[in-house]
Residue, then its C-alpha position, 0 to 999 in steps of 0.5 A: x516303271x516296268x521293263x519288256x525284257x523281251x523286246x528285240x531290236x532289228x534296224x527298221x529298213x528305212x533307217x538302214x537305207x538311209x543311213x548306208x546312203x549317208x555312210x557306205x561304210x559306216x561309222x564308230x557309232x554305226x559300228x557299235x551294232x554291226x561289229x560290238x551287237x549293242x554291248x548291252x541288252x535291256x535283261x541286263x538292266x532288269x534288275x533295277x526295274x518293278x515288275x509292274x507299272x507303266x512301261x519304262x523307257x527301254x534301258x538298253x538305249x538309255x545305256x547307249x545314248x549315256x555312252x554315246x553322249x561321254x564318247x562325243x562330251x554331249x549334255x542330256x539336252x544335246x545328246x537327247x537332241x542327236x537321238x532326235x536328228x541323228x541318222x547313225x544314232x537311230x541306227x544304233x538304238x533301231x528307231x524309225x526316221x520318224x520317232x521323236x526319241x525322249x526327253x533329255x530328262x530321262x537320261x538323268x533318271x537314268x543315271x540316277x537309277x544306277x546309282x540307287x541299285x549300286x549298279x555304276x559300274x554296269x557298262x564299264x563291267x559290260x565292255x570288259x566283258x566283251x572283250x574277255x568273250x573276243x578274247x581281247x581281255x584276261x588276267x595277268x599280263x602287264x597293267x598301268x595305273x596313273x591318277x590326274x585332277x578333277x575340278x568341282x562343280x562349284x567355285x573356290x571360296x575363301x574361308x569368309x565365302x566358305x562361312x557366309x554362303x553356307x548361311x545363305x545357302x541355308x535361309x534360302x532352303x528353308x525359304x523352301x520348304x519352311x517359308x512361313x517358319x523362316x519368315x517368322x524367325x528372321x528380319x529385314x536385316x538378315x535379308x539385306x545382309x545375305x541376299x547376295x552371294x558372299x563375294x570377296x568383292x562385298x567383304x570387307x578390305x580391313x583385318x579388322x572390318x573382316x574379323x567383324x563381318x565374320x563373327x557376325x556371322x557366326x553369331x547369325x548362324x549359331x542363331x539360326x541353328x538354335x532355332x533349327x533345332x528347337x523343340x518347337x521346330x518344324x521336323x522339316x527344318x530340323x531334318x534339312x541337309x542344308x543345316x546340317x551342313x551349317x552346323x559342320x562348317x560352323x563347328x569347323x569355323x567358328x569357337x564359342x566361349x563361354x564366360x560370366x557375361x555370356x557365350x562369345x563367338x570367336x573365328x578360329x584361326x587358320x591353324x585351328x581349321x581342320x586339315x583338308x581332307x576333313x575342311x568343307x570348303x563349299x556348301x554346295x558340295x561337301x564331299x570335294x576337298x582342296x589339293x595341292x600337286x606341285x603347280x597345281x591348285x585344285x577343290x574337287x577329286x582326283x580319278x585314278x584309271x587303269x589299264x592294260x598295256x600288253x602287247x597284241x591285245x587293245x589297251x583297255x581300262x580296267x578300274x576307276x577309282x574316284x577319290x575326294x582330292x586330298x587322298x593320296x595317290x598310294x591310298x588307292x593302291x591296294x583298293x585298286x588290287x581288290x578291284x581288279x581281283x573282284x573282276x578276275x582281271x589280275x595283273x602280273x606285273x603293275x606299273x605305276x609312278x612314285x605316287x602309288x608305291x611304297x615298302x607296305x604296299x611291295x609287300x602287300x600286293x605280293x602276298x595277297x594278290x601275288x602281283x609285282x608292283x613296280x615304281x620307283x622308290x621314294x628317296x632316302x631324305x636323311x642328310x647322310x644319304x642327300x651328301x653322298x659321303x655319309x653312312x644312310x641307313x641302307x650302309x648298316x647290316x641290320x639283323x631282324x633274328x637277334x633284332x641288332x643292327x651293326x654299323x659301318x664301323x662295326x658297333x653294335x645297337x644298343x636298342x630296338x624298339x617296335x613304334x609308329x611313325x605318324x601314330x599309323x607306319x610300323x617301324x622299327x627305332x635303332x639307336x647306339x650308344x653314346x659311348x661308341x658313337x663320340x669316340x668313333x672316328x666316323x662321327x662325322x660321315x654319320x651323326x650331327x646330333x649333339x649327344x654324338x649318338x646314332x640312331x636310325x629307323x627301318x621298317x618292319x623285315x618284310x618291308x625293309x627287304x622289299x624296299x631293299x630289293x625294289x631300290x636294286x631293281x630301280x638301277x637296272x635296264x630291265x626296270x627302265x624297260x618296264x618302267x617305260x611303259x607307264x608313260x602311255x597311261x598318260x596318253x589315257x588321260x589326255x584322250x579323256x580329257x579331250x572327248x569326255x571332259x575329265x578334268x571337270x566334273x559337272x556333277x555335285x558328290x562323290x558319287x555322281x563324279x565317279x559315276x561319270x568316270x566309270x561312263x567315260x572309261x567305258x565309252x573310251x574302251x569302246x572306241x578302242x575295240x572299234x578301233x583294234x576290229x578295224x585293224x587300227x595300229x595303237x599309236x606311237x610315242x610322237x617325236x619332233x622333225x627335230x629330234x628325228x633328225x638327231x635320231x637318226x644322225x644317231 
């Protein structure tokens, strides 16, 4: 399809009458062309479109519409219909009262061009740089970043509904596109056994019955794997994504023995299934993971937004990252700097909760990106340091030029030696000797290990001083001032919550999720710069008619 970049776009004076008629003073979406000018223009999408074929519908109002349709939580065919019906959204995409709009079919295409060019970030990258040109945006200042759950698309399974409805999502895609082959190769006894969803309601009760059912399957699925990936296969067959999924979950799943008698399929026990950032725990997408966050029990991903938060300019987010949800909440950090820098929109001074730091990314953001990344610091777990009487790593005087470490008695470590915690963190293992730890009269306050010997492990110098520093800083009124302002990005996702479904996903993938956060992020920075135009005060912490009344009794 081809694009008319030259196309101009005036309102048609009867929709301007009428809708001046209808709102005297406007409205947000009216607003978007009298104070913002469209935000986008159909050049900026010229990229993603052929220089020849038959003409496109026009992007700048398939941009528009998608941003409407996430600022108000609308559906293709909903918001397809408000272009159809609605007088201030044919005031916006300058339609005639009498056009019929498009198909809501269009907008899907849509998306899913954006996501083929690599061009996601299109429209968040095109409110950010309508701040920056009003001179409500610019690096440095104070940013605020904070990361909640997302909800799949598809139902939490157990693992026996894991491994039976890939199965059956498998026969039915090749029924698809290879029915004659798979009706060929299959009987009357697969489809009496997999034509319904695989429920825990139809498996059975038994340990026993369940153990069976599902090394049935297992033999079913390595069967049909077989037949897969024959030579004599269709390649239509062999290249569906639907068995390449049945081999991950069955490889993930299922042992295969093998022995004199022949191959013996075994069902792998729970400590024998990958962890869950690895585990598929649905067919229908492979890409979501299982999580837990104290209460919160969850398959699909986790968003991570952030945003400014200076005083005399809007609160605008700046970056999204979109992550499958096992992935920590400090694995982002650093992408979310090089995000940042990409942008130019730096910040000075970062905040954020315990989740996103720790003494390599203090380091790292100082000396790659020269910003102060400011959360509080996770505690030292060590029994010394949880009774409050014992002598925690932090009391020894550690020498990283003659590599020694002096403890509060005064003796010195017999050892140093560079390892790594977890097989990944650098560390440094500290131990002293046996000799000075059982005569001292401080074991005690210092060490429960048999062999009377101390030992202790720091990080790396640059790391062990931020560390040092960052726990300092966490015990003065200035870092609970700063800190203090982190707080708001929670009402960021609250707000995306509410108008944009956050916490849900309607979308299968990565991708498309990420896809739709970068949508509602900027779909919220334009009700936001609509709203500091206007002279709208930004909100302020709500406090109950009880707790005022304390206040000022105070």
């Amino acid at each position: 399809m081809s694009l008319d970049v030259k196309r101009t776009y005036v309102v048609p004076d009867q929709t301007a009458q009428v809708a001046r008629a209808i709102f005297p003073n406007g409205n947000p979406v009216m607003r978007l062309y009298d104070d913002l000018h469209r935000v986008v223009e159909d050049r900026d999408f010229a990229d993603l479109f052929p220089a020849r074929g038959r003409p496109a519908e026009a992007p700048a109002r398939l941009a528009l519409a998608t941003l409407l349709q996430f600022m108000e939580g609308l559906t293709d065919r909903q918001a397809a219909d408000a272009v159809r019906t609605r007088i201030d959204w044919k005031y916006l995409l300058c339609l005639e009262l009498t056009d019929v709009g498009f198909d809501h079919t269009v907008l899907s295409e849509f998306r899913t061009r954006l996501l083929a060019h690599g061009a996601e970030s299109r429209l968040l990258d095109a409110t950010l740089k309508l701040a920056r040109e009003r001179e409500l945006l610019k690096g440095g200042g104070r940013q605020r970043s904070d990361s909640t759950h997302v909800l799949g698309a598809m139902r939490t399974m157990s693992r026996l509904e894991v491994v039976g409805e890939t199965l059956r999502c498998a026969l039915n895609a090749l029924a698809t596109v290879a029915p004659d082959w798979l009706r060929a190769c299959t009987n009357p006894t697969w489809a009496e056994r997999y034509e319904l969803r695989a429920s825990e309601f139809r498996l059975p009760k038994s340990q026993t019955g369940r153990r069976a059912w599902a090394v049935q399957t297992g033999v079913d699925g390595f069967t049909l794997l077989a037949l897969a990936t024959a030579d004599g296969a269709p390649p239509v067959v062999r290249d569906a994504a639907a068995v390449e999924t049945l081999r991950r979950v069955w490889v993930q799943n299922f042992l295969v023995e093998h022995g004199p008698a022949g191959d013996r399929v075994e069902w792998r026990r729970n400590d024998q299934v990958p962890p869950s950032g690895r585990y598929i725990g649905s067919p229908y997408d492979v890409e979501a993971r299982y999580a837990s966050k104290g209460a919160t029990v969850w398959s699909g991903y986790k968003v991570h937004l952030t945003e400014t938060c200076d005083e005399g300019t809007p609160n605008l987010i700046t970056n999204v990252e979109t992550t499958t949800a096992a992935v920590s909440d400090d694995a982002t950090t650093s992408t979310i700097h090089a995000a940042l820098a990409a942008r130019g929109l730096l910040p000075k001074t970062h905040i954020a909760d315990t989740g996103f730091v720790n003494a390599a990314l203090f380091v790292d953001a100082q000396e790659r990106y020269g910003v102060d990344l400011i959360g509080p610091t996770r505690g030292d777990r060590q029994w010394q340091a949880q009774a409050g009487a014992g002598f925690a790593a932090r009391d020894f005087a550690i020498d990283f030029v003659q590599q020694r470490a002096t403890c509060p008695a005064g003796k010195r470590s017999q050892s140093w030696t560079p390892a790594l915690a977890r097989g990944t963190t650098p560390v440094i293992k500290i131990k002293f000797a046996v000799s000075g730890c059982r005569a001292c009269p401080l074991r005690p306050q210092c060490t429960r290990a048999r062999t009377a010997r101390r030992a202790i492990t720091i990080r790396p110098e640059a790391q062990h001083e931020a560390l040092r520093v960052g726990r300092a800083r966490e015990q003065t009124a200035d870092f609970a001032a700063e800190y203090a302002r982190r707080a708001g990005v929670e009402g960021t996702i609250a707000q995306g919550v509410r108008s944009s479904r956050l916490r849900r996903t309607p979308y299968f993938g990565q991708a498309k999720t990420h896809l739709a956060h970068l949508m509602t992020a900027a779909a919220m920075n334009l009700a936001r710069l609509l709203r500091w135009l206007a002279d709208e005060p930004k909100a302020r912490t709500r406090h109950s008619a009880f707790a005022r009344l304390h206040q000022l009794a105070a």
